[in-house]
ROMIBA-558965 format. One record per residue: x negated, y negated, z negated of N, C-alpha, C in turn; residue in one letter. Coordinates in steps of 0.1 Angstrom, whole numbers, plus 2048, in hexadecimal, padded with zeros to 3 digits. Each point is the difference from the previous one (the first is absolute). Example, Ala and Ser with C-alpha at 12.3 -4.5 7.8 and 13.67 -1.06 7.14 Angstrom:
77C8397B28097F48007F77F4800A 8047F58077F77F58008087F57F8S 
END
This chain:
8F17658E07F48038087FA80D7FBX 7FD80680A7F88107F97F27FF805X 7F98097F57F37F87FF7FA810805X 7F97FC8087F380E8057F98017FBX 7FE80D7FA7F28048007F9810806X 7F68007FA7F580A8078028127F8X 8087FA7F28078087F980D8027FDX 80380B80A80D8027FF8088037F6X 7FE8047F38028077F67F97FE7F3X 8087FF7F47FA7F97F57F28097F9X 8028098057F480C7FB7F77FE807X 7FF7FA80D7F67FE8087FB7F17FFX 8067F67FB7FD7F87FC7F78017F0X 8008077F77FC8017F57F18057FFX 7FE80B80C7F98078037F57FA807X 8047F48097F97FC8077F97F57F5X 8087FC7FA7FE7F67F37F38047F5X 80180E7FE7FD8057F77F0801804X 7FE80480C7F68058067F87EF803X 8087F88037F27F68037FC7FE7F0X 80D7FE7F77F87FD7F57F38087FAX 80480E8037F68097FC7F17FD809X 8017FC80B7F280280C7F87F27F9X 80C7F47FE7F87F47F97FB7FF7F5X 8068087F37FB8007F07F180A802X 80281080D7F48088027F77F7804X 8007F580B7F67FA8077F97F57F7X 8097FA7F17FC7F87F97F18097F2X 80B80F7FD7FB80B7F97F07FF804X 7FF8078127F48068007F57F3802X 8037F67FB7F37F38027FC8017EFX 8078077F77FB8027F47FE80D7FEX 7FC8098087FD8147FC8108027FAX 80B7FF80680B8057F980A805809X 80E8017FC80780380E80F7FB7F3X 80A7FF80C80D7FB7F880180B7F6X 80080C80780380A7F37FC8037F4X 7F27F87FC7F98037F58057ED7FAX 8037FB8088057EF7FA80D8047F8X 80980880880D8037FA7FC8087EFX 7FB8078047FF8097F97F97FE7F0X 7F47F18057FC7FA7F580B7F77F5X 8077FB80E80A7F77F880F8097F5X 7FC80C8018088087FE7FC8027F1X 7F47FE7FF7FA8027F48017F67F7X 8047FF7F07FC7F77F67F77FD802X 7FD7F18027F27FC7F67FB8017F9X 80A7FE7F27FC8017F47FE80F7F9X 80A80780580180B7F980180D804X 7FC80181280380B80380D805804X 80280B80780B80680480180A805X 80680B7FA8028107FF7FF803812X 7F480980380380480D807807804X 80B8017F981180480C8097F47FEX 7F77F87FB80C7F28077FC7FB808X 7F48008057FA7F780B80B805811X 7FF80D80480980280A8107F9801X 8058057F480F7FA8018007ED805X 7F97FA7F37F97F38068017FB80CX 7F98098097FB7FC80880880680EX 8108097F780780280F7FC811809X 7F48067F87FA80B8097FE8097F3X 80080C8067FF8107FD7F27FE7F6X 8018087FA7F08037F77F5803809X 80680C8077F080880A7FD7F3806X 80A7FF8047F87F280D7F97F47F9X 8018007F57FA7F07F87F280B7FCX 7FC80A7FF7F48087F77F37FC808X 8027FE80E7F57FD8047FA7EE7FFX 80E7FB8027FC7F37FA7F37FA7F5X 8098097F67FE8007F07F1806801X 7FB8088037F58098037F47F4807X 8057F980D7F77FA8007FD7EE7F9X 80B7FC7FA8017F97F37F38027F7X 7FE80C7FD7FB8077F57F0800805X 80380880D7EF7FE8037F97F5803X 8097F88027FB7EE8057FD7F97F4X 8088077F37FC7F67F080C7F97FEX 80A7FD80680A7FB7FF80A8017F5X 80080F7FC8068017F77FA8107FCX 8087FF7EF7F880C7F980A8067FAX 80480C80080980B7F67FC8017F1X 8047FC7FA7FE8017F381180A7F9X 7F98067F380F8077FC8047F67FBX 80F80580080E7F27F88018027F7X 7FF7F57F67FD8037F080E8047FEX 80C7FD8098117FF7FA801812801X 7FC80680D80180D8007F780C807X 7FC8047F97F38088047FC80A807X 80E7FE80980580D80D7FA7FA806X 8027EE8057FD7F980A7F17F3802X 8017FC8087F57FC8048057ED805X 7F77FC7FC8047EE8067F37FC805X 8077FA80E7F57FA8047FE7F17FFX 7F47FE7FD8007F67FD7F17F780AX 8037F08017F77FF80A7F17F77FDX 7F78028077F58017FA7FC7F2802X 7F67F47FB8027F18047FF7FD814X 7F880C8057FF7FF813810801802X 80880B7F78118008058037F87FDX 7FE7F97F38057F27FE8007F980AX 7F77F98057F87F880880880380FX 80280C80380780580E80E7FC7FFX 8068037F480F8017FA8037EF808X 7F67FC7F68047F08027FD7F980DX 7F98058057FF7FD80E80D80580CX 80380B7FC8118058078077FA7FCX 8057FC7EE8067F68048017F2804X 7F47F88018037F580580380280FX 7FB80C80780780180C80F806805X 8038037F58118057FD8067F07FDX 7FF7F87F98047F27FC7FE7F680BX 7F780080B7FB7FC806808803809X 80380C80980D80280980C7F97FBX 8028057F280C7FD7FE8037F1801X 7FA7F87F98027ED8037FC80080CX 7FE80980C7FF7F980E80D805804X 80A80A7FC80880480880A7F57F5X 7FF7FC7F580B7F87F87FF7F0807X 7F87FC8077FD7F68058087FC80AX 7FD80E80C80680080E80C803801X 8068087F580A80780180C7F57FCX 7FA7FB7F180A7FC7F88088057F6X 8027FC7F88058087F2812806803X 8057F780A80F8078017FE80A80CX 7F880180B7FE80D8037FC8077FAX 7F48017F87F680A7FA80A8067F2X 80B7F77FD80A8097F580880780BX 8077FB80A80880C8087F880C808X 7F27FD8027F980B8047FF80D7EFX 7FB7FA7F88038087F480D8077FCX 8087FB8018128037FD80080D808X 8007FC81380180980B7F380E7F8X 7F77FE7FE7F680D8018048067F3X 8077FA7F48038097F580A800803X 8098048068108088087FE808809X 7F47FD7FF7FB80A80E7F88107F6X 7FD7FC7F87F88097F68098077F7X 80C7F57FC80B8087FB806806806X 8027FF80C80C80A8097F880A801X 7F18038027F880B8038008087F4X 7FB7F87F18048097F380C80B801X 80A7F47FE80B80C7FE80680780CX 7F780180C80480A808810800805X 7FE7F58058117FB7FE8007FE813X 7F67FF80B7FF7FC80980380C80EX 7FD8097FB80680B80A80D80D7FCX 8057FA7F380F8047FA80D7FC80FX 
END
């Protein structure tokens, strides 16, 4: 039996994927002054200890420039604070303030919250072949092995 869908193509599937998740985590964000990208970006952060702001982008999958404005309004909201890194005194850790706390933890109970609703619906032997498929999918893109 072949099964239809509305997405022809595994990239357009992901995409379309990616995007409701994104419209639903923003629509949950702005009922607390937040947006997904400052949720990601909290959870990106230690709690306890901070975390060098050039790790926050890789983390999180995105470029530096494009995470600055994030970070910037993080900072003016209280969320989190730049302090120097005792380990090295080139760099800078951010670290989050008890409102980032408080936000942090609020993203993720809504990150854990998706996740036991899709481990629910899904099921644990789909939801491991959906994982298997998306990291083969990430490895074939690493090593550039897909248009050889």
């Amino acid at each position: 039996m072949q099964v239809t869908t509305s997405y022809p193509t595994i990239d357009a599937l992901y995409r379309a994927t990616w995007q409701a998740i994104a419209k639903m985590y923003n629509e949950e964000a702005a009922k607390h002054d937040t947006t997904m990208a400052s949720g990601l970006a909290l959870l990106s952060v230690d709690p306890v200890y901070g975390t060098p702001s050039t790790a926050i982008a890789p983390k999180m999958g995105m470029e530096a420039t494009s995470l600055s404005r994030t970070l910037k309004g993080l900072e003016d909201k209280k969320f989190i604070e730049r302090v120097p890194n005792p380990e090295d005194g080139r760099s800078v850790l951010l670290k989050l303030t008890p409102l980032g706390l408080e936000k942090r933890n609020f993203s993720k109970s809504l990150v854990l919250q998706f996740n036991k609703q899709i481990e629910e619906r899904v099921g644990e032997k789909k939801l491991e072949a959906f994982r298997e498929v998306s990291e083969t999918i990430i490895e074939l893109i690493q090593s550039k092995n897909i248009y050889n």
